[in-house]
C-alpha positions as CSV (number, residue, x, y, z in Angstrom):
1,X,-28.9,12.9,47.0
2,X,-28.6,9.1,45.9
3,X,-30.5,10.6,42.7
4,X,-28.0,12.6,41.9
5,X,-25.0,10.3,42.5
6,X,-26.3,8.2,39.6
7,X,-26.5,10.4,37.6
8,X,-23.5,11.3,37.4
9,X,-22.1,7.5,37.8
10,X,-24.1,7.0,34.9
11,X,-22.8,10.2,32.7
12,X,-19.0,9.4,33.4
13,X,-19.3,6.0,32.1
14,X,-21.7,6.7,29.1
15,X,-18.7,9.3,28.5
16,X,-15.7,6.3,28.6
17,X,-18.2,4.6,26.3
18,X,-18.2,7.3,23.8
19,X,-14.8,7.9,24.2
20,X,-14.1,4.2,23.9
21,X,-16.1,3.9,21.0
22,X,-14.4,7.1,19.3
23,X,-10.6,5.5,19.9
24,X,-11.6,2.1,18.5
25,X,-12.9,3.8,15.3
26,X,-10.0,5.9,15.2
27,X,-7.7,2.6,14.9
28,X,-9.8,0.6,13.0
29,X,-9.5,3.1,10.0
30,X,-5.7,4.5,11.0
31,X,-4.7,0.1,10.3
32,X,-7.0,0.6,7.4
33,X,-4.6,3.0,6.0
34,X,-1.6,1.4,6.8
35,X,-2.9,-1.7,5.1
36,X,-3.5,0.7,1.6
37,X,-0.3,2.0,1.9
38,X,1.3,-1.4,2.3
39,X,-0.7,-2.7,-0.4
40,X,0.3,0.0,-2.7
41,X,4.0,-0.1,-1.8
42,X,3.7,-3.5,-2.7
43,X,2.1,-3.2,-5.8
44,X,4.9,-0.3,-7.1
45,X,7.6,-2.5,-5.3
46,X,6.3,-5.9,-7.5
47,X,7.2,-4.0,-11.0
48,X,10.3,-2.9,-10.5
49,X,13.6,-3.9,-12.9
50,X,15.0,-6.7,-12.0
51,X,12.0,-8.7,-10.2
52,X,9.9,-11.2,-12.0
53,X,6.7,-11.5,-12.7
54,X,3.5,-13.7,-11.7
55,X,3.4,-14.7,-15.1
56,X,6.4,-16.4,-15.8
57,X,7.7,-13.4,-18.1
58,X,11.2,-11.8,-16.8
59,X,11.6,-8.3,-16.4
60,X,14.4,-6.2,-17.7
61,X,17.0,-7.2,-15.1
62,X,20.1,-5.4,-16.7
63,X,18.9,-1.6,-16.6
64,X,21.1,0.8,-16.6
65,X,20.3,3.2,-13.2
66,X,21.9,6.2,-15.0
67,X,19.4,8.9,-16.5
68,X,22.0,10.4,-19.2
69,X,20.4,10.1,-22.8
70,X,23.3,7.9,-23.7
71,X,22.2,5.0,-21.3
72,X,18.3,5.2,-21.5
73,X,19.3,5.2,-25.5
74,X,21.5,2.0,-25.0
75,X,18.9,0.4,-22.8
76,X,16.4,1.2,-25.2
77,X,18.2,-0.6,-27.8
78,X,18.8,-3.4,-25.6
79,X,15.0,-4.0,-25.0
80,X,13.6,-7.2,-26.7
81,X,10.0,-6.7,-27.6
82,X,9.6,-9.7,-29.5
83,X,7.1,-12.4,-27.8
84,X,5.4,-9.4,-26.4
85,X,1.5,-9.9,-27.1
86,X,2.3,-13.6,-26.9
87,X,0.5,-13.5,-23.6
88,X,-2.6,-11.7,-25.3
89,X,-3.6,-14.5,-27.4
């Protein structure tokens, strides 16, 4: 009888173990994925108009936020590309 107790003492907690083991995992690589989208959300957030760059060089802070063909054409005009392989050489 004693036999048997163990047994099963010793199944129920090789189970929380598992079980243990299986949750841990589970938010070790749900944070994982968190930290990617974090990272990406950062990365798309860090080249938007209006922010500046690592570099020194200043993005386009007066951009039109209109999509009619009139102000993408006038904010097209109104982009200097002069200087811009400077930081190339």
């Amino acid at each position: 009888m004693e036999g048997e107790n163990k047994s099963s003492v010793g199944s129920i907690i090789a189970t929380i173990i598992i079980i243990a083991i299986i949750i841990l995992g589970g938010l070790y690589f749900w944070g994982k994925r968190l930290e990617e989208n974090k990272s990406k959300e950062d990365l798309i957030t860090s080249f938007t108009p209006g922010t500046t760059e690592t570099n020194g060089t200043e993005a386009t802070t007066s951009v039109s936020s209109s999509d009619d063909l009139n102000s993408i054409e006038a904010d097209l005009n109104a982009t200097v590309l002069d200087g811009l392989d400077a930081d190339l050489q």
